[in-house]
Structures are given as structure tokens and as C-alpha cells.
MIGU-128990 format. One record per residue (C-alpha): residue in one letter; z, y, x. Coordinates in steps of 0.001 Angstrom, whole numbers, padded with zeros to 6 digits, always signed. Layout:
AZYX ...
//
This chain:
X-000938+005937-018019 X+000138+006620-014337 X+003747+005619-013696 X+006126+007961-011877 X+007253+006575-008646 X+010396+008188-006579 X+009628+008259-003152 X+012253+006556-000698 X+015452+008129+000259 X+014605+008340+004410 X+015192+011331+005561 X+012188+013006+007205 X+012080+013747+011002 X+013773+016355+011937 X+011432+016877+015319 X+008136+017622+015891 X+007275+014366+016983 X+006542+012042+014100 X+008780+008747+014595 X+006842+005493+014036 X+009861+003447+013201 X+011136+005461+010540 X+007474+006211+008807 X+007000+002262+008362 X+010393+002305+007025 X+009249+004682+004575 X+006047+002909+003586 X+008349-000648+003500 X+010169+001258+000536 X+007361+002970-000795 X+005365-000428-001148 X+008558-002411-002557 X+009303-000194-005318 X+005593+000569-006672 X+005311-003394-006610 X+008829-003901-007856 X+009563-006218-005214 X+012116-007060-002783 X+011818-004836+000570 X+012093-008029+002489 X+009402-009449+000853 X+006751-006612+002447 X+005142-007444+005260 X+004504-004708+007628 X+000980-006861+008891 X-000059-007730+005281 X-003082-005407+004091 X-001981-003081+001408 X-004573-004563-000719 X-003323-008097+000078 X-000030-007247-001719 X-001494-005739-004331 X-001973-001915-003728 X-004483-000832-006208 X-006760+002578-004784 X-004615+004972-007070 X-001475+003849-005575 X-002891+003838-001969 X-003886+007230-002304 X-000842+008431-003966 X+001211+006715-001061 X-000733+009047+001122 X+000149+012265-000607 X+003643+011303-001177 X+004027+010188+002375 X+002282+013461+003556 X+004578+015518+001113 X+007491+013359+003133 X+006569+014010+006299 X+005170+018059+005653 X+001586+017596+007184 X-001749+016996+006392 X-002826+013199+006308 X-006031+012611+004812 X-006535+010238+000994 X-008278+007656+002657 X-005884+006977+005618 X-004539+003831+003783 X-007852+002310+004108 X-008711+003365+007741 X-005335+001502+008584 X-004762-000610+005954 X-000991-001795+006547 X+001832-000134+007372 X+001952-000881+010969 X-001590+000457+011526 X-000812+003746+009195 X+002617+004310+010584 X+000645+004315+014079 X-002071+006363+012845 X+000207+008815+011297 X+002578+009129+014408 X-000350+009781+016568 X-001108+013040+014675 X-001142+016091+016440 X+001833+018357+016462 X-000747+020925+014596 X-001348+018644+012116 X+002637+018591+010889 X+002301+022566+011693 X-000664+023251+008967 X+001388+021237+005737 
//
């Protein structure tokens, strides 16, 4: 049984240029409420698998976090960069195409 998780109320960039700051503000949220813990309690260096990310949510997080952001960020990007400073990196590096193609 999957369980339904609501994504985090941060509103998307408005720009074309993804903002780091606000994506691992996004992924902070995301990662509290599918563990059901405090947002203070998620470190932003911690692996994803260290605080207990299981594949299906990691790959979910992507989507959802692609679906966020409207572009195309690939299923395995949380284990390429594995925490949210390292994703939120990654995904503010994309190319301005890459928001474009979403």
C-alpha cells in the first residue's frame, strides 16, 4: 500500500533560473513529512538513505520535485546526489532547456 504524500507548500520559482535555496527548502519538507519528523530534525548533509528514505520514496521525491519545479529531472537523481544539498545543486545546475521541455 503506497501512502499519499502532499508535497510542500513552497512556491515554485517564478524565473528561469532554478534557485538552490528554495529547492533544499523543498526537499527539507518533502523529507520531514514522508518520515513524519520534525523539519529541524533533517539534515541537509545526511544521505537520504541515512534517514531512512526507502528507493520508492526517493524516486517519488524526484517526480514530485520535478512536477514542483516543471522540468525534467531524471528517477535516479536522488542517488547520484544523495542529500539534499548535493540534489538541490544538481538540480539548480540544470539547463534552462531542461525546465523548458517539462
Amino acid at each position: 500500500m503506497t501512502t499519499q504524500i502532499s508535497t510542500p507548500n513552497v512556491a515554485a520559482p517564478q524565473s528561469t533560473q532554478l534557485d538552490e535555496d528554495r529547492i533544499a527548502h523543498w526537499l527539507r519538507q518533502y523529507v520531514a513529512k514522508v518520515l513524519a519528523l520534525p523539519e529541524n530534525d533533517i539534515n541537509p548533509t545526511t544521505s537520504f538513505h541515512y534517514l531512512g528514505l526507502d528507493s520508492s520514496s526517493a524516486v517519488a521525491m524526484t517526480g514530485d520535485l520535478a512536477d514542483w519545479l516543471g522540468c525534467a529531472i531524471d528517477a535516479s537523481a536522488a542517488y547520484d546526489h544523495p542529500n539534499i544539498v548535493r540534489l538541490s545543486k544538481a538540480v539548480a545546475a540544470l539547463p534552462q532547456r531542461a525546465r523548458q521541455a517539462a
